[in-house]
C-alpha positions in Angstrom: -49.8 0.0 3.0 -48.1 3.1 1.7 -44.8 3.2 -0.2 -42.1 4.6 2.3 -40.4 8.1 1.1 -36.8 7.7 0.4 -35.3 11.7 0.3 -32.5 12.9 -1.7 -31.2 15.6 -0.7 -27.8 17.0 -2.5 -25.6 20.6 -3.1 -26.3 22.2 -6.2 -22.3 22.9 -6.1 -21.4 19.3 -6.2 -19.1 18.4 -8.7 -21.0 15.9 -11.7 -19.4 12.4 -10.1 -21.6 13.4 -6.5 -24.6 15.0 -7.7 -27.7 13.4 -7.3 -30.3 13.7 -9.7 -33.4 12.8 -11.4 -32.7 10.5 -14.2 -29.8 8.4 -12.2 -32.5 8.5 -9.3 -35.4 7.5 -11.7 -32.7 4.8 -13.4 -32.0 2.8 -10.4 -35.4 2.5 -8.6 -36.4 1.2 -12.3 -33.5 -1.7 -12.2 -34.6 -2.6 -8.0 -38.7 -2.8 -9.0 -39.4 -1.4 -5.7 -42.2 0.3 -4.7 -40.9 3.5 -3.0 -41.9 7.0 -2.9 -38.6 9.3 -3.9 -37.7 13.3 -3.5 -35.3 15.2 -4.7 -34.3 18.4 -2.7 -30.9 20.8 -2.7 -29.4 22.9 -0.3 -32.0 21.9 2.6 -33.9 24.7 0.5 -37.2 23.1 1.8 -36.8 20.7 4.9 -41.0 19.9 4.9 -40.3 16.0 3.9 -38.6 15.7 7.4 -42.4 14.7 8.3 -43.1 11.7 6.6 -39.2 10.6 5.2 -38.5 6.6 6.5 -35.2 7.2 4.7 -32.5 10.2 4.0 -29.7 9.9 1.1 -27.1 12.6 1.8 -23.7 14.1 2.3 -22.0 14.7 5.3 -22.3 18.5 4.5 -26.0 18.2 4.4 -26.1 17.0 7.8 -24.0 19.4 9.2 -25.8 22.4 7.6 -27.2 25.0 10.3 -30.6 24.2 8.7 -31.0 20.5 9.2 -32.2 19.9 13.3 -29.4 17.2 13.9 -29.7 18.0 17.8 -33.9 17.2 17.5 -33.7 14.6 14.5 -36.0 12.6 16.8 -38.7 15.1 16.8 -38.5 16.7 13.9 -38.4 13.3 11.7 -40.9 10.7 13.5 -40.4 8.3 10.3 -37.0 8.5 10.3 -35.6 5.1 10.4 -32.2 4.9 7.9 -29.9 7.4 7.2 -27.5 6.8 4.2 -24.4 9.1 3.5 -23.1 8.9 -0.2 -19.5 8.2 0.7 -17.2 6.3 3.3 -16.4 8.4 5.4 -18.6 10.0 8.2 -15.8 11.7 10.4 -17.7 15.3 10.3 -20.3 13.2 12.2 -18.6 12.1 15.0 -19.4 11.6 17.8 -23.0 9.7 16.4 -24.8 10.8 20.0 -27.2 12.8 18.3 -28.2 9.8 15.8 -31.6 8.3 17.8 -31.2 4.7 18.6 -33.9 3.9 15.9 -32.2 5.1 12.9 -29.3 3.3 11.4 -26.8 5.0 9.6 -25.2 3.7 6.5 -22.4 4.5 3.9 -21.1 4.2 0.8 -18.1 1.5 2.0 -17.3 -0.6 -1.1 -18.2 1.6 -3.7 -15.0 2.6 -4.3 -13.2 -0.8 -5.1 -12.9 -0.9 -8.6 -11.5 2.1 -9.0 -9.3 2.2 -6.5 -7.8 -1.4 -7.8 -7.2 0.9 -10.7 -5.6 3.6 -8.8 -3.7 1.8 -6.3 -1.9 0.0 -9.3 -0.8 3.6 -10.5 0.0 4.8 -7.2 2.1 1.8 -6.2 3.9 1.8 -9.7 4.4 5.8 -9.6 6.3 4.8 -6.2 8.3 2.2 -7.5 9.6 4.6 -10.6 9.9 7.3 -8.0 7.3 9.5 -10.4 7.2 12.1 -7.4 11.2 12.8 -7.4 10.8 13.1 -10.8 8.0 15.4 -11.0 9.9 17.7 -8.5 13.2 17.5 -10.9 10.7 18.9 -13.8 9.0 21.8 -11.0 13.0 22.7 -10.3 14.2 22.2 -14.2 16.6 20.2 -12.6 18.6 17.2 -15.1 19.1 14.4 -12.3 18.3 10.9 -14.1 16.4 8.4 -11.2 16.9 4.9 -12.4 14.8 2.4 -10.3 14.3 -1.5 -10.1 11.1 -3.7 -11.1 8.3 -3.6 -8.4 8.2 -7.8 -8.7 8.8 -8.9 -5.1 8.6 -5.9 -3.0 6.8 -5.4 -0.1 3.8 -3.0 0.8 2.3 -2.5 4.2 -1.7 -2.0 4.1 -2.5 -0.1 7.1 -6.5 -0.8 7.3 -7.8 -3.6 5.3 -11.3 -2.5 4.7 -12.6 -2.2 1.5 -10.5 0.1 0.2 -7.4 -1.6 1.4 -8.8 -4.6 0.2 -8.4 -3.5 -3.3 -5.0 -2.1 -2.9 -4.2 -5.7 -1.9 -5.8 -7.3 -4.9 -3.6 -4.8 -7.1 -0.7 -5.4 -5.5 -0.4 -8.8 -5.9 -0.9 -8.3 -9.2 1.6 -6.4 -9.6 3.8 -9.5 -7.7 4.2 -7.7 -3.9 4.1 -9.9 -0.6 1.3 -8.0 1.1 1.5 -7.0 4.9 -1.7 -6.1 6.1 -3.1 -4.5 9.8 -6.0 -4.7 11.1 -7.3 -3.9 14.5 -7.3 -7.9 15.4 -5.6 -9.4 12.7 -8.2 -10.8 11.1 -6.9 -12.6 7.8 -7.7 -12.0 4.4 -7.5 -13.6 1.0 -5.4 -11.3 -0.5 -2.7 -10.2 2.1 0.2 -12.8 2.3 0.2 -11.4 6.6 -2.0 -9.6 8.7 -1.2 -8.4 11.9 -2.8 -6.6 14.6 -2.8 -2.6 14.7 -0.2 -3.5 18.4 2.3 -4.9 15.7 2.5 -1.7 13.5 5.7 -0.5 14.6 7.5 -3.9 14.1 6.6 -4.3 10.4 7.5 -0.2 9.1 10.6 -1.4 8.9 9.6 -4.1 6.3 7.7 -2.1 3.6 8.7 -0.7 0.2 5.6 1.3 0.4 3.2 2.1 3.4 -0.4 2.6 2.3 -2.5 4.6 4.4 -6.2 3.5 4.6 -7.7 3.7 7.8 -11.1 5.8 8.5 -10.4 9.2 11.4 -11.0 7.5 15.0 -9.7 8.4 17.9 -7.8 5.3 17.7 -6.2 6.3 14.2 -5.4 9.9 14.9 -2.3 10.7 13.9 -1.4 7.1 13.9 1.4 7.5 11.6 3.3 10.1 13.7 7.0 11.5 13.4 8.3 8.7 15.6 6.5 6.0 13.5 7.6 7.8 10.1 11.4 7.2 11.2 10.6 3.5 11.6 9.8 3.2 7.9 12.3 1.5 6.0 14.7 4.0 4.5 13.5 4.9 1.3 10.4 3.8 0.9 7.1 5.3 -0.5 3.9 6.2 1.0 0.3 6.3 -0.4 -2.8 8.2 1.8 -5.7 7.1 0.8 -7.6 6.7 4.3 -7.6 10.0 6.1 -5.7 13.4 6.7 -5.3 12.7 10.2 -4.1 9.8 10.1 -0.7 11.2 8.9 1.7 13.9 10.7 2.4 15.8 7.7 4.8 17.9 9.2 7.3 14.9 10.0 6.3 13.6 6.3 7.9 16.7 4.8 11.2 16.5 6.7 11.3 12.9 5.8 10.8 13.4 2.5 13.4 16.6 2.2 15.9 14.2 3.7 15.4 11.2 1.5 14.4 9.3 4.7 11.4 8.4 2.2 11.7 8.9 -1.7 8.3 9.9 -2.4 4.2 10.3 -1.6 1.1 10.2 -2.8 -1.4 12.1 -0.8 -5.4 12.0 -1.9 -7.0 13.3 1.4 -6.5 16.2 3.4 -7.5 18.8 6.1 -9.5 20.8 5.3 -10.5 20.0 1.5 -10.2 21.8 -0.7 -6.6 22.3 0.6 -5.8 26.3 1.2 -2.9 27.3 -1.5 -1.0 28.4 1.5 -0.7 25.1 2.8 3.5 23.9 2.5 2.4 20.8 0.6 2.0 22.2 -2.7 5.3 23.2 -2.5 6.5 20.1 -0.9 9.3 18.0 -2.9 8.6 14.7 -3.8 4.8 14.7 -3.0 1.8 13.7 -5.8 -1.2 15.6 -4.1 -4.4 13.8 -6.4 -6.8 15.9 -4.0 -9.2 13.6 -3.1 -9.9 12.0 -6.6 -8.7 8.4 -6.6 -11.7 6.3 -5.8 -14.6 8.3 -7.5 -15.5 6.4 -10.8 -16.9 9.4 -13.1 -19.4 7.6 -14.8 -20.6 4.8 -12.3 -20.2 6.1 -8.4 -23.6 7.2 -8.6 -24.9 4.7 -10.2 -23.9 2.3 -7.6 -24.5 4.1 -5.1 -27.9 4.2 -6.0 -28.8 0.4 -6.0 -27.2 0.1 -3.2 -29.5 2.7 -1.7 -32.3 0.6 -3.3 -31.2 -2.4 -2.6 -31.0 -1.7 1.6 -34.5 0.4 0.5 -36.0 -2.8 0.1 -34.3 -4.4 3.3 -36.1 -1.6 5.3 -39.5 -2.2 3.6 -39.2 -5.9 4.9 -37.4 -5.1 8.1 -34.4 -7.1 7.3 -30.5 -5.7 8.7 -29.0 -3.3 6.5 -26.0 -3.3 4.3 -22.9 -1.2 5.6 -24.3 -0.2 8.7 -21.8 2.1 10.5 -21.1 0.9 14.2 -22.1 4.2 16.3 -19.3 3.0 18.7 -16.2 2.3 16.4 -17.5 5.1 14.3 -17.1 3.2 11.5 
């Protein structure tokens, strides 16, 4: 039987912590053992794998280029049975109707845990100091002393409780926070002290020191956290995005935030990346933009990327389910 050909295909413009290569390539099918065939392409530069390729790791952008046949994937890739995309998100490819009903579509859900424990502890403790109010008094040379209380006790609402929101959780109660969590049917977890259903947002805002954002772009969550549901937030609380831009009615963010309705935010996603400079949030007071940075591990989000790419490469050679399969229905 022939080894299957797993295709990388990458931007030569990626930044170092996205872009595939050789060695990490060569690295990781060495730690799975597996018998595969690999390629390594950029920029869609020569699409002639399409023919024989079982397997496709990419970016969104990749898809989306004018150069890869999305509307005729069927035709133009007979072997095409897996499609992996080497992040969490897959929003630019929405709505999944021109994905054919053999090929399954995976992401890079979980990946970003570690680090996001990591930065979810900063973010939540830059919050509680009210680092953001502060940075703005240094942007406006302005002397105005913020003193603030210990974090201990607190309460932050995790909107999404994913993977990502599942390590926010761990960190805050770490950091001593009762943990309010939503998801879309309550489920429980571990780590959140109370879960509610996404129905029961609006009657828990008004509990939460902080409000963390971390919910993947569905119709469903589209602008979820609108002006009306911003003035339900407890007065003076902070907020932390980590999910998606359009999630969050930045417009009604600002005003809050110019009022002191809220004291401060961190915002890591946006639309569109990278953010234009005339966009009012770089100017905005008592913002932290981190542009998109704080669940990419430098040194090991390819890495493990990779073996999980190997790792579900293996599940396809024996026909078994595979590992983060997106739902083409949620969307997630």
């Amino acid at each position: 039987m022939t080894a299957p050909h797993i295709r990388f295909e990458t931007r030569a413009t990626k930044p170092p912590v996205f872009r595939i290569t050789e060695p990490l390539i060569a690295a990781a099918k060495a730690r799975s053992g597996l018998d595969v065939r690999v390629s390594l392409g950029e920029d869609l530069r020569d699409i002639g794998w399409l023919a024989d390729a079982a397997g496709l790791i990419t970016s969104n952008d990749i898809v989306r280029d004018p150069r890869f046949p999305i509307g005729e994937l069927a035709k133009a890739a007979p072997c095409l049975r897996w499609l992996h995309i080497i992040g969490a998100g897959i929003e630019p490819l929405l709505p999944l109707d021109w994905l054919p009903h053999d090929v399954v579509l995976t992401n890079n859900s979980g990946i970003h845990a570690e680090k996001m424990h990591e930065s979810a502890t900063m973010a939540l403790l830059m919050l509680n100091a009210r680092l953001p109010a502060i940075v703005t008094n240094q942007r406006q040379a302005r002397w105005d002393p913020i003193f603030t209380t210990r974090i201990v006790g607190k309460t932050v609402l995790i909107v999404g409780v994913g993977d990502m929101g599942a390590a926010v959780a761990r960190a805050a109660k770490t950091l001593g926070l009762h943990v309010i969590g939503v998801r879309r049917r309550g489920a429980a977890h571990a780590d959140v002290d109370r879960m509610v259903p996404v129905g029961a947002l609006d009657a828990v805002l008004p509990e939460a020191d902080f409000v963390v954002l971390a919910v993947p772009l569905t119709p469903e969550t589209d602008n979820l956290l609108d002006r009306r549901r911003i003035g339900l937030i407890k007065p003076g609380a902070g907020l932390f995005n980590i999910g998606r831009a359009g999630s969050l009615d930045h417009d009604a963010l600002v005003a809050a935030l110019r009022s002191e309705a809220l004291s401060g935010a961190i915002l890591d996603v946006f639309d569109p990346e990278p953010l234009p400079a005339s966009s009012p949030l770089w100017h905005a007071d008592n913002v932290v933009l981190t542009q998109h940075v704080t669940s990419d591990d430098l040194d090991e989000y390819l890495p493990k990327t990779y073996d999980l790419v190997f790792v579900n490469a293996a599940r396809l050679v024996r026909g078994e389910p595979l590992l983060n399969s997106v739902d083409p229905a949620r969307g997630y």
